[in-house]
C-alpha positions in Angstrom: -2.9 13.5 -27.8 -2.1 15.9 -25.2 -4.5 15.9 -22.9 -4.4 11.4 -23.6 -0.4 12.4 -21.9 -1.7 14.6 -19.3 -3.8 12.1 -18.3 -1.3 9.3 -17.9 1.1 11.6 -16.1 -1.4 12.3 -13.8 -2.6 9.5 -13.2 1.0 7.7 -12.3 1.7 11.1 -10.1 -1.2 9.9 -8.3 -0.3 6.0 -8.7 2.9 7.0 -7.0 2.2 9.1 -4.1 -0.2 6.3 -3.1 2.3 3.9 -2.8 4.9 6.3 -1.0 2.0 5.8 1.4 2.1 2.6 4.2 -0.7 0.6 2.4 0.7 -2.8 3.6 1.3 -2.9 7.0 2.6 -6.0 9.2 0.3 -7.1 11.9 2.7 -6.2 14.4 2.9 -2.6 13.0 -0.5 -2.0 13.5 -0.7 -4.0 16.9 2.2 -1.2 18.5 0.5 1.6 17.0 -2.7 0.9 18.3 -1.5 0.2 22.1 -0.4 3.3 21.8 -3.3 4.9 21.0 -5.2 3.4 23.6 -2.9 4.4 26.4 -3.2 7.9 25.1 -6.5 7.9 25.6 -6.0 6.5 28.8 -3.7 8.7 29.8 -6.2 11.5 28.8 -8.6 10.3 31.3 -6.2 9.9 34.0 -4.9 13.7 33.4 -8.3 14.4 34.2 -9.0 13.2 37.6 -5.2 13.1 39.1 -4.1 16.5 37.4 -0.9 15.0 35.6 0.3 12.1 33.4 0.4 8.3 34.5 4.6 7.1 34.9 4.2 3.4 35.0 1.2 0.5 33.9 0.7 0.1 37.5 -1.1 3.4 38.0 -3.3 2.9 34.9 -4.0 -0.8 35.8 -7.8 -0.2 36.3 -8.1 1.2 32.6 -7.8 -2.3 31.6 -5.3 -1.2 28.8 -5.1 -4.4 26.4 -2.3 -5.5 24.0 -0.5 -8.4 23.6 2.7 -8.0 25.6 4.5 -10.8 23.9 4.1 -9.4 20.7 4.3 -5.2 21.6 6.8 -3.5 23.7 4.7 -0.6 25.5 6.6 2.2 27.7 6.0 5.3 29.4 9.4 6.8 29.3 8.9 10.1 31.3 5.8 11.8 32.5 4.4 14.7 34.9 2.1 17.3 35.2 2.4 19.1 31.7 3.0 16.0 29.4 5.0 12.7 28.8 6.5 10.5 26.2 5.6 6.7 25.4 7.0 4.6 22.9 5.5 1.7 21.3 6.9 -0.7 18.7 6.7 -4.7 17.8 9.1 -6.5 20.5 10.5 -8.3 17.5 10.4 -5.9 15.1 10.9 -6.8 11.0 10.0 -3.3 9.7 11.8 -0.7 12.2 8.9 1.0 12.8 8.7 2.8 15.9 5.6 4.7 17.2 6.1 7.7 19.8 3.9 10.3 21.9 5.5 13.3 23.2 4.1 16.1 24.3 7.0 18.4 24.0 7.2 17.5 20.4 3.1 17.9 19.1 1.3 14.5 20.0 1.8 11.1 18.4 4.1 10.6 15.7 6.0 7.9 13.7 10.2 8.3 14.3 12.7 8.6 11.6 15.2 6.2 11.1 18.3 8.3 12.7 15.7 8.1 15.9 14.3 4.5 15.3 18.5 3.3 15.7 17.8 3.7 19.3 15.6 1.3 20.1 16.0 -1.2 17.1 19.8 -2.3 17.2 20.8 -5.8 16.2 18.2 -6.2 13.6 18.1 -2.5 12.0 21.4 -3.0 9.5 19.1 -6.4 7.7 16.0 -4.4 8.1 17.2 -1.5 6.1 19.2 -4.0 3.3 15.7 -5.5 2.9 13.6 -2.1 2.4 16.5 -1.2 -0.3 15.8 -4.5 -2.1 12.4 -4.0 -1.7 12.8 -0.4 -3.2 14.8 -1.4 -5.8 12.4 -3.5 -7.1 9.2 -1.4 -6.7 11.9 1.3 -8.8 12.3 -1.1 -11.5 8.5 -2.2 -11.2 7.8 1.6 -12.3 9.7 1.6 -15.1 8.6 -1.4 -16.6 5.2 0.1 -16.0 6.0 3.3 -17.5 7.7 1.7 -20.5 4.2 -0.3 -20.9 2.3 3.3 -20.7 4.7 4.8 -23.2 3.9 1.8 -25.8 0.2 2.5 -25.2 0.4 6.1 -25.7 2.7 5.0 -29.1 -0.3 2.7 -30.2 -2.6 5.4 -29.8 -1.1 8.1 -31.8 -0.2 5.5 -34.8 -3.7 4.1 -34.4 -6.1 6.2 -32.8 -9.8 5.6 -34.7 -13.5 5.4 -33.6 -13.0 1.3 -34.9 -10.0 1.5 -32.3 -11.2 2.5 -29.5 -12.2 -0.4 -27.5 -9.0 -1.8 -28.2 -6.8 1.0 -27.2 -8.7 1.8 -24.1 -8.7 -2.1 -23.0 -5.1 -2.2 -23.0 -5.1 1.6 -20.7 -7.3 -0.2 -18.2 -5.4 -3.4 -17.9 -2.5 -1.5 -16.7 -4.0 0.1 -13.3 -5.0 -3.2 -12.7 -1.8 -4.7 -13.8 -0.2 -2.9 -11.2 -2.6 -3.4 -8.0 -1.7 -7.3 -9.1 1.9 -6.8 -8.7 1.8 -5.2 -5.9 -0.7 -7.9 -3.8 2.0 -10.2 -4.8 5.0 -8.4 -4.0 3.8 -7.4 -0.6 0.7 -9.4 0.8 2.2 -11.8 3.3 0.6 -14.1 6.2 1.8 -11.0 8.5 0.2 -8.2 6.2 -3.3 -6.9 7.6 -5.5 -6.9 4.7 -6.9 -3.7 5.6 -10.8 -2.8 4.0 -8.8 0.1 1.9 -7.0 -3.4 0.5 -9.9 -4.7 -0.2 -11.8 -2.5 -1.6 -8.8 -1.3 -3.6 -8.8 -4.9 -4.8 -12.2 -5.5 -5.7 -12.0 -2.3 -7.8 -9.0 -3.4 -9.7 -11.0 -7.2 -10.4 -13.5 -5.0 -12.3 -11.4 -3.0 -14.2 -9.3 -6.1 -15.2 -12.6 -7.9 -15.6 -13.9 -4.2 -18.1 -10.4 -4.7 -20.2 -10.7 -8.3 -20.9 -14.5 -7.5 -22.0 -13.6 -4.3 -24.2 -10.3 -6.4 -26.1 -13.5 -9.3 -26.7 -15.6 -6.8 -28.2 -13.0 -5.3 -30.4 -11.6 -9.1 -31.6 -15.1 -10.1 -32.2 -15.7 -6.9 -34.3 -12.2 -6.6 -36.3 -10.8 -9.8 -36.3 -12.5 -10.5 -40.1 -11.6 -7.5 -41.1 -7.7 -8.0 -40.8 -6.3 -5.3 -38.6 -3.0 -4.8 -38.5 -0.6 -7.3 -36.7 1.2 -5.3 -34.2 -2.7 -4.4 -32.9 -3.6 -7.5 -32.4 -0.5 -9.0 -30.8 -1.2 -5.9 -28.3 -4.6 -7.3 -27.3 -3.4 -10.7 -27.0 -1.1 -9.3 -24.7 -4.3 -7.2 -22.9 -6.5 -10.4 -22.4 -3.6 -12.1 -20.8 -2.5 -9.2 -18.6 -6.4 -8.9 -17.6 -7.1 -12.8 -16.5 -3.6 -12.9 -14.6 -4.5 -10.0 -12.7 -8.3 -11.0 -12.7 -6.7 -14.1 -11.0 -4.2 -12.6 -8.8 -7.1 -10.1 -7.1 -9.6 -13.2 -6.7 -6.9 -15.5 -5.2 -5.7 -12.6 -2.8 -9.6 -12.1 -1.9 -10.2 -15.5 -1.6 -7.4 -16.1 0.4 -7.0 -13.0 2.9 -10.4 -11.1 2.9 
């Protein structure tokens, strides 16, 4: 039973400091931060035959640097002969997310928010009331999800058995994939690159949804004639139809975005 809790506790730890991570990013968002990746590496090359840093577009018009103007506000703040500073974010911006180079302060970075306020202003107040909602109901997303995890682990201990198994470890895999579901529909969006991590990330979780729904089969098959107790099956009824929703969910988001 202990190491059955070690290995749910890890696995959320995990869980969690994947989705502290920016998997979902807005078109835009990835648009700004990859203008500004080119013109660093523009700005490399142009170090290299003028000895110091390009101030304006004009001087690094032959690099043919590409981005969408309309769509991502590009600028070399300051520059000369031992560094510079560009920023780049979306000109209409619904994430305040602003990307920076500067030399003085290590390379590339993302800003903080008491930084971003500069350069997002009308919009930043509704931007930041949106993250909190959004936050708030990823917070309460986890603790339905952990109150889930603690039934399974209850089920477990009460009926833990070689007869069992398939039915206990049906409902543990629905809930990974349960999750991935929830969060494709809380976040994927017309705007939201569906980035190959996505995908593949999706595909995985249509399997493991697609394993669950097989394993509670096998285990109604098997047991259903024998009579097992009520509060078991009402669990796996429960597992097949959290496995086909999120089945669903992951093939309609693959079908739709990838």
């Amino acid at each position: 039973m202990k190491s059955v809790k070690q290995f749910f506790t890890y696995s959320l730890f995990l869980i969690f400091l994947t989705s502290c991570n920016q998997i979902f990013e807005v078109d835009a968002d990835v648009q700004a931060r990859q203008a500004l990746l080119d013109l660093m590496a523009i700005q490399d090359k142009f170090y290299q035959e003028n000895q110091r840093y390009a101030t304006g577009h004009a001087e690094i018009e032959k690099y043919n640097l590409k981005y969408h103007s309309g769509i991502v506000y590009l600028e070399i703040e300051s520059a000369g002969k031992n560094g510079y500073r560009a920023v780049s974010l979306p000109a209409e911006s619904t994430t305040a997310r602003v990307f920076a180079y500067d030399s003085e302060q290590g390379g590339f970075y993302e800003m903080e928010e008491d930084e971003v306020s500069r350069y997002v202003l009308g919009a930043l107040k509704h931007i930041r009331d949106e993250k909190q909602k959004k936050d708030l109901n990823e917070l309460t997303g986890w603790i339905l999800m952990g109150g889930m995890v603690f039934i399974g682990l209850r089920f477990f201990a009460r009926y833990r058995s070689p007869e069992n198994n398939n039915a206990i470890w049906s409902y543990i895999l629905c809930l990974p994939a349960m999750g991935w579901a929830v969060a494709l529909l809380g976040n994927m969006e017309e705007n939201i690159v569906f980035t190959s991590s996505i995908a593949q990330t999706t595909w995985a979780g249509l399997a493991v949804s697609l394993v669950a729904f097989g394993l509670g089969c096998i285990w109604m098959k098997k047991n259903i004639s024998l009579h097992p107790p009520a509060p078991l099956i009402s669990l796996l009824i429960c597992t097949l139809g959290i496995s086909l929703l999120s089945a669903g969910t992951m093939a309609y988001m693959l079908k739709t975005f990838a």
